[in-house]
N, C-alpha and C positions, 0 to 999 in steps of 0.2 A: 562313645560318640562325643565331637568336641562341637562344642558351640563359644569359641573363644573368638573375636575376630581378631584379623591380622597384625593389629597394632598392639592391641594388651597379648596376644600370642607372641610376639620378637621380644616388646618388653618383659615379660615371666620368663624366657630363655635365657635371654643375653643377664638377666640379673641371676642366673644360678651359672652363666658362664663368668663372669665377673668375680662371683664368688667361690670356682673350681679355680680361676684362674690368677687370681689375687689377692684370695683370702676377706676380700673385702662384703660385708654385706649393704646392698643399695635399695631404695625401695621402689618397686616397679613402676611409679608415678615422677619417677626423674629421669629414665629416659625417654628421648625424643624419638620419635619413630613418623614419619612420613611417606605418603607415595613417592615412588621414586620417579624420578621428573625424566619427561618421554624421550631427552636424547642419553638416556645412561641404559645398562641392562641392569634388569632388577623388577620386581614389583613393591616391593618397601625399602625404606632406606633409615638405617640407624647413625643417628648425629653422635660421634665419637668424641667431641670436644670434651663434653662435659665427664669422661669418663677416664683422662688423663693423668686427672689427679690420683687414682688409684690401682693404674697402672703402670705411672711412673716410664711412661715411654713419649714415642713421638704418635701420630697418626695414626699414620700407613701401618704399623708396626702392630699397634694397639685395635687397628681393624681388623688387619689377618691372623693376628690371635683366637677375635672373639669369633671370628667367621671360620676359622678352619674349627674351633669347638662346636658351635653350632650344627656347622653339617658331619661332624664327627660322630652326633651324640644322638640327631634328630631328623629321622627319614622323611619328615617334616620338608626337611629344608633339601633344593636340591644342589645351588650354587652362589657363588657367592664373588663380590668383586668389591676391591676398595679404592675410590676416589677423594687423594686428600684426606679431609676427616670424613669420611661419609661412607657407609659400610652399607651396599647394596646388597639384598638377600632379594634370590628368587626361590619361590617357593616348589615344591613336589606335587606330582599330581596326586600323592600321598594327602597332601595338607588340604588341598582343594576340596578333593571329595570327602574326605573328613569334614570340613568347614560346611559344606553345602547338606553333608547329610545331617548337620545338626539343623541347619536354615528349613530343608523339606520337612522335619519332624515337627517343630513347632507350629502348631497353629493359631498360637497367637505372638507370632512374629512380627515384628514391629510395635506392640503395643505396651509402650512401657509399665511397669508396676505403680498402683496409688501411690504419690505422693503425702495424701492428708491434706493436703494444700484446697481452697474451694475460691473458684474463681467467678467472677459477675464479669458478663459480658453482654451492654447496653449496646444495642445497633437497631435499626431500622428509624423510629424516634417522629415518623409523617407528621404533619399536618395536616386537620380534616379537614380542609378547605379546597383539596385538589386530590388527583388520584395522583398514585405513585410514576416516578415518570424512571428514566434509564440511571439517574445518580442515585435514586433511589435502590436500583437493581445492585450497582455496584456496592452500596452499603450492606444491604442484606445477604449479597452473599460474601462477602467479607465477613460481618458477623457471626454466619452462620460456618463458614470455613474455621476460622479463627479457633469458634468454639470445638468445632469439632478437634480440630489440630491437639488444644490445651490438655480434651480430654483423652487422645492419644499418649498424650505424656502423662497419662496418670494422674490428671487434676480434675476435682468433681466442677462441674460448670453449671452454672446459671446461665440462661438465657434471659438477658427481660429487654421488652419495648417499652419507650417511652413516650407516649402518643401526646403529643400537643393540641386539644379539643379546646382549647378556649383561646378569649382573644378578639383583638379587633378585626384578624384577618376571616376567622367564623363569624363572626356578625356581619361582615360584609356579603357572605353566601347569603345569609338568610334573610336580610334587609332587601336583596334583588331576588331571591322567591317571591318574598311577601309582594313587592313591587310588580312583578313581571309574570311569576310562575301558575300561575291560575291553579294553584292545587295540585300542580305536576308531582310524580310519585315515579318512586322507580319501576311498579308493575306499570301505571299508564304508560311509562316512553317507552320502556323495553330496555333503559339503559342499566348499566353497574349505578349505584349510589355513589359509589366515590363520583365517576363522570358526570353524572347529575349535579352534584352539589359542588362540581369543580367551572359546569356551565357558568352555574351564576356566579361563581365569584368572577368569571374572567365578564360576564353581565353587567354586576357589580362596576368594574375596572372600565367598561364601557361608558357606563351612565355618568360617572363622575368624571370622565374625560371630555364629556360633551360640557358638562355644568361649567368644568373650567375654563373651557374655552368658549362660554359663553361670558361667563363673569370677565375674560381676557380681554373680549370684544366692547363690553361694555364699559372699558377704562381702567380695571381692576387687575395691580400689577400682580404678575405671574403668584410668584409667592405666597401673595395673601391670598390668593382666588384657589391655593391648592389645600387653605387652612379652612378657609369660609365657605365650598361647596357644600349646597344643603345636604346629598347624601353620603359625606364623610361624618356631617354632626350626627345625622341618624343613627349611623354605624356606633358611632359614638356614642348616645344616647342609647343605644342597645346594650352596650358593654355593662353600662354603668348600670341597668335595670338587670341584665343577669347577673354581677357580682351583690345587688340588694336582693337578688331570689325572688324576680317577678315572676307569678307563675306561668304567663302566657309565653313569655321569653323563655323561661326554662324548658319548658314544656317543647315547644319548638327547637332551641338546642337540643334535646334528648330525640326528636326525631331525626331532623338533618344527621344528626352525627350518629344517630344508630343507619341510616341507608351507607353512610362511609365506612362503621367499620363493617358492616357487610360485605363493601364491595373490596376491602384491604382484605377481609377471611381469604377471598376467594384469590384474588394476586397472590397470598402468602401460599396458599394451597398449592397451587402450579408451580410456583416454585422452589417448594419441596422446603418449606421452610414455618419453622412455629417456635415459639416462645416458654420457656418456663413459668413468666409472669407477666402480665402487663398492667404500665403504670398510667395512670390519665394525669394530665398536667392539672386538669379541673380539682384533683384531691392532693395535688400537693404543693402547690403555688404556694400554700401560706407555711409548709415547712420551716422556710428559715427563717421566719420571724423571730422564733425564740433565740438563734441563735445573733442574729442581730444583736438582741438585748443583751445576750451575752459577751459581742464583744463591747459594747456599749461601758457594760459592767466591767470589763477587763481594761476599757481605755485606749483598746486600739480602733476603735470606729469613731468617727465625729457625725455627732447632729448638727445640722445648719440652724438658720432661723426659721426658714420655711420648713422643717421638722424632716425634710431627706435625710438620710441616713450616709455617708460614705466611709471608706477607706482609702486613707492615703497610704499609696503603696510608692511613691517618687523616692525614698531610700531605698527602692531596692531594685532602681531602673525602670520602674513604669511608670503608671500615673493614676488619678485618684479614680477611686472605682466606685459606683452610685450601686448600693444596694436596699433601698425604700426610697421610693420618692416622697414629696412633703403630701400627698396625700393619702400615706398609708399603703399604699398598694405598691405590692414584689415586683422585682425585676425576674430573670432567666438566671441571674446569679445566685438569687438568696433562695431560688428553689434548688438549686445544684447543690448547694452547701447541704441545705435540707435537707433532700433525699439522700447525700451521700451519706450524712453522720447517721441516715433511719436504717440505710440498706447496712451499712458497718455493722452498725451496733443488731440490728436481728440476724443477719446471716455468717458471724464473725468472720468476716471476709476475710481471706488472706494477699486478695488482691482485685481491684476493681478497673475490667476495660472498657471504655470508650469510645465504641465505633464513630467517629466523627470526622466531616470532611477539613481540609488544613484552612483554610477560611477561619477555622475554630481556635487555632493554636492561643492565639493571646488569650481567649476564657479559660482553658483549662491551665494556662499559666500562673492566673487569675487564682483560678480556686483554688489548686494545690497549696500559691502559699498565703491565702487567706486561712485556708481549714489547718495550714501549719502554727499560725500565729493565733488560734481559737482554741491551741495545743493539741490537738488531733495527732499522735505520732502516726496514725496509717495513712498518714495524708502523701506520703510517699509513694505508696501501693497502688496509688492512682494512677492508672496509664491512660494517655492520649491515643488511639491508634489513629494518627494523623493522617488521612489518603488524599488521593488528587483527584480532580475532577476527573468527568468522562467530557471527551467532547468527539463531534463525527466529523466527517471528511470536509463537512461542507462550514463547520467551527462550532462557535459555544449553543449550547442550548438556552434561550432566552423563556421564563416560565408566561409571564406575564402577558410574551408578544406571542407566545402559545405553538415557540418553535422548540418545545421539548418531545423527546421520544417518550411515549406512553408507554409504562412500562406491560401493559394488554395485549396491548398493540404489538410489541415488537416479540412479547412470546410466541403470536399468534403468527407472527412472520416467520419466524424460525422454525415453525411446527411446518406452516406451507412449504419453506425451501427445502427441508429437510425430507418432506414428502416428494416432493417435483426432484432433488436428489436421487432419494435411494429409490424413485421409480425410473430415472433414466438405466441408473447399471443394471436394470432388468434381473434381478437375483431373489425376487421376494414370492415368487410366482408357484410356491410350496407351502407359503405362509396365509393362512384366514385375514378375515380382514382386520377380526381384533388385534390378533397379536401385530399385525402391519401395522396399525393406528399407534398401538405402545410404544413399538420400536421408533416411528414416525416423534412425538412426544420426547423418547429417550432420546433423540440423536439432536435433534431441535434443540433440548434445555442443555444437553450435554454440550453442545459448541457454546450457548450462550454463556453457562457460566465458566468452561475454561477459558474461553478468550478473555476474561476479565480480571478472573481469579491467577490466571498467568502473570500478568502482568504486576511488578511488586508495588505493592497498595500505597508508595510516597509516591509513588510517580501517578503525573498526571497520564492519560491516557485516551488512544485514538481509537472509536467503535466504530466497525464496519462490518456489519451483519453477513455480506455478502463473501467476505475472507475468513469470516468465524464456523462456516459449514463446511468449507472445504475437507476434502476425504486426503488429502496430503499432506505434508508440512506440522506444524507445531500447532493442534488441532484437538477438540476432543473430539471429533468423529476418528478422529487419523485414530487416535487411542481406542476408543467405542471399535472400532475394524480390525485392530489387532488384537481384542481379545476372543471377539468372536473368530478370528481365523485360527487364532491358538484351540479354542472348545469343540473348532468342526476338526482338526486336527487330532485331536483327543478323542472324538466321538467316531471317525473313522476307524482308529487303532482298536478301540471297543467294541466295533461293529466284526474287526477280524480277529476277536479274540485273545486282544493284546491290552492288557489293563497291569499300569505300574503304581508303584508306591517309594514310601522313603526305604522300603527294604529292600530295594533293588542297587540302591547305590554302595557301591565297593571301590575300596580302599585303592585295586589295581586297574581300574577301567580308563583306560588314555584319554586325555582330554584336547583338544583342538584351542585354540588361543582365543578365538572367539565363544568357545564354554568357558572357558576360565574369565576369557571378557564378564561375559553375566556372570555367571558365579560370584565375581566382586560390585558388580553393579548390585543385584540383590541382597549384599551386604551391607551394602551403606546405606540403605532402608530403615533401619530403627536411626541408623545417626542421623540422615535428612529430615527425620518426625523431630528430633529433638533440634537441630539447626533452625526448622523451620519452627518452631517453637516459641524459639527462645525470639527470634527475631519478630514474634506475630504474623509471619512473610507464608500464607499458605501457597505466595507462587514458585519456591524454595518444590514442592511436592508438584507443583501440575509442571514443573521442568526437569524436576528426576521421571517422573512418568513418560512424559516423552522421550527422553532419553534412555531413557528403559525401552519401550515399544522399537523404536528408532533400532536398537542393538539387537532384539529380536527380530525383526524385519530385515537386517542385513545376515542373519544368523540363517533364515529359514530360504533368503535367496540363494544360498552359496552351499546347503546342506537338503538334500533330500532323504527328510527323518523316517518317512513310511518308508524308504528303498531298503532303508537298513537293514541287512541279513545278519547281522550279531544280534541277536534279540538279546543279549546282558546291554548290549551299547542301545539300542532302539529305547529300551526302558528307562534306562538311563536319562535319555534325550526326550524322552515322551514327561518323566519327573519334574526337571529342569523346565520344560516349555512351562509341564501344569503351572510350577511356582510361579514363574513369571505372571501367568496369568493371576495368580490370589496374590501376587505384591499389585497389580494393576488395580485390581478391586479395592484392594485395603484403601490404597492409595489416592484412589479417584471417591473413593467412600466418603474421604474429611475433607473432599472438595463438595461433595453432596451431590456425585454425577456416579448416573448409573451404566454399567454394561451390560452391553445384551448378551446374550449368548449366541445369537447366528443377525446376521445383517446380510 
């Protein structure tokens, strides 16, 4: 049984035809083998240039050489054509179902072997001050994609969040409780904790917009009236009494911020998404202090006279970077340096990622060659994973003017349409109500994160709830549909006493152009886990899946597999669908979208 694919297969040939024919030994990693490009006949194509030299001939000559040995030698092969330098081989149904009965056998196809390698990958990163809204959706399941993808390719993966709980913008929530909230509690409203404590901060942003524009009214130019509003200094005044560890202020921090992450537990839960660790900003703000001093010690940081701390980075195309202000207290920089050299040095990282929106690009430019010049050599290992915003039809999401998608909100839309969906096609009318409600859930989270996860994570990007449920086109229902058509397919065959495996497949069983179609589509399955990889690009995998489904659906319209009276060819055909369907699973698995089995 061969499990070689089509390219390291021509290469391992044509280099024992090279050396039948030339004497010459080459190593299989120098020739070029490509698909053969859709106006020539062929399905692979071998680049004959580089093979000249050891032929000692022209082209043409030097291709019909290696192709009349080829199909001479190797029932593999069944034809063959040369263009110019370019030796087109079409393969045998020989090779195919060879090739594919190695693909049905494995059951952990696509998943490549450990590397050793152990990968950090930081995403999601909230603020307790607001619930998570639609950019946030997009980060987490990037994150959560990403990591799955890594650990496809055989890399152990960390997950961690890194929750920013302190700050001016949390004393702002809690300073308009104390003001406003009479004791309100997330049991009294009925609301999530995060919504609750995201009220008052937009409360908060209320009260201080009235102050200013009263201070405005009374002579007092714009600017200073946004510095001297009474409840900014409060806010202020709070900060400064939780970093002294007042206990009333602490004490109240530890509640607010315990009703948020409640209400983040429960967000993260729906959508199928959790953390290996999580870090609080509150325990590591003071990290890079040491490392300050150290570059302080080294000479590449300057103290002012007001005792701020900076780096001048203007030799190397930026500009000076403030990491301690003159009162002692961190910036978002010198905790990044921090936590990078803590997570480095306990989890010997062999590379560290950065789910972060492109907004961010100059910080992590920043720190990379800051932690370079602190002599850090894995300061290299550090990846940006730079993405683009989400914005919707109607344009940006504004947080403050309170015109963001709640990310609650719009699971809970996608669970209704998807319900008001799959109850028009009328087909659920076999199924209880639980398994309805699942499938309802499944199909719902399933559009939400492919239509996002689709799209490649530098580009910015258009949400439209309404085109992301859709049961056609480039879809995770479209996907979610056609695997359940393929298991009621399967379960039918079952039902008439027709059940195949990878032992059914042989070597002489004719194949249709559209089997051979999949047959190579399913091949390039372990190579698109490693393309989409390498690139961090999980939309690389929700666009081979479509494209996969898309092939089966034109496969299943033009072939009626239950009519099939060859029962060698029916099994055959019933094989191939199965695979299709567990490369869909695999596949939509490291998207973190599930399939049903009947819809």
């Amino acid at each position: 049984m061969m499990n070689i694919n089509p390219e390291k297969f021509i290469a391992e040939k044509a280099a024992e035809a090279v050396k039948s024919l030339y004497g010459a030994q080459m190593d299989e990693g120098l020739f070029q083998v490509q698909v053969t490009r859709k106006e020539f006949e062929g399905d692979y194509t071998l680049v004959v240039f580089p093979l000249l030299k050891v032929s000692r001939s022209n082209p043409e000559a030097t291709g019909n050489a290696i192709g009349e040995y080829l199909k001479g030698h190797f029932s593999e092969i069944a034809s063959y054509n040369v263009v110019k330098g370019f030796l087109n081989i079409s393969f045998s149904t020989v090779y195919w179902n060879e090739l594919f009965a190695g693909i049905a056998s494995a059951d952990d196809f696509g998943q490549h072997a450990p590397t050793g390698r152990t990968v950090m990958v930081e995403f999601s990163s909230p603020n307790t001050n607001k619930p998570l809204h639609l950019g946030h959706i997009r980060n987490n399941l990037l994150g959560w994609s990403v990591s799955r993808l890594l650990e496809a390719n055989g890399h152990k993966v960390l997950k961690v969040n890194l929750v920013n709980d302190r700050g001016i913008h949390i004393c702002k929530s809690m300073l308009a409780w104390l003001k406003t909230g009479n004791g309100e509690t997330p049991e009294s409203s009925g609301k999530k904790g995060d919504h609750l404590v995201g009220d008052y901060y937009v409360a908060f942003n209320n009260i201080y917009k009235d102050e200013v524009d009263r201070l405005v009214a009374g002579g007092m130019p714009k600017e200073d009236a946004e510095k001297e509003a009474p409840s900014l200094k409060e806010a202020q005044e709070m900060l400064r009494k939780w970093e002294q560890g007042d206990p009333q202020t602490v004490e109240l921090w530890k509640k607010m911020n315990g009703w948020v992450y409640a209400g983040f537990d429960k967000t993260y839960r729906d959508l199928g998404i959790s953390f290996d660790r999580t870090y609080y900003e509150s325990q590591t703000y003071l990290f890079g202090k040491a490392l300050v001093q150290k570059g302080l010690d080294m000479g590449i940081f300057e103290k002012e006279a007001d005792g701020s701390v900076w780096c001048d980075l203007t030799a190397d195309g930026l500009d000076r970077k403030l990491l301690l202000r003159g009162d002692g207290t961190s910036v978002y920089m010198t905790q990044d340096l921090g936590t990078a050299e803590q997570r480095f040095s306990e989890y010997s990282l062999d590379e560290h990622v950065y789910v972060v929106g492109n907004e961010q690009n100059y910080h992590f430019q920043v720190l990379k060659l800051i932690l370079k010049k602190l002599g850090f050599a894995w300061a290299d290992n550090i990846y940006h994973l730079s993405y683009g915003m989400v914005e919707l039809p109607e344009g940006k999401m504004k947080s403050r003017e309170g015109t963001v998608v709640d990310a609650d909100d719009l699971i809970e839309k996608m669970y209704s349409t998807a319900r008001e969906t799959s109850l028009e096609l009328g087909k659920l009318s076999d199924m209880d109500q639980d398994e309805q409600e699942r499938l309802f859930h499944m199909i719902g989270l399933g559009a939400l994160k492919y239509f996002i996860i689709k799209v490649d994570p530098k580009k910015t990007m258009l949400f439209d709830p309404k085109e992301s449920i859709d049961f056609n086109g480039n879809t995770g229902p479209f996907i979610q549909y056609t695997h359940a058509r393929i298991k009621s397919i399967l379960r039918k065959a079952a039902s008439s006493g027709v059940v195949a495996g990878a032992g059914d497949i042989a070597a002489d069983i004719p194949l249709s152009a559209k089997e051979i179609r999949i047959i190579k589509m399913l091949d390039q399955f372990p190579g698109k886990i490693s393309e989409a990889g390498a690139a961090y690009s999980p939309a690389v995998i929700a666009n081979y899946s479509y494209d996969l489904a898309k092939e089966f659906n034109q496969y299943y319209h033009d072939t009626p597999i239950l009519k099939e009276e060859d029962s060698r060819l029916l099994k055959y055909r019933l094989v191939l669908i199965g695979k299709v369907a567990q490369v869909l699973v695999k596949a939509m698995s490291v998207l973190g979208i599930e399939l049903p089995e009947r819809m």
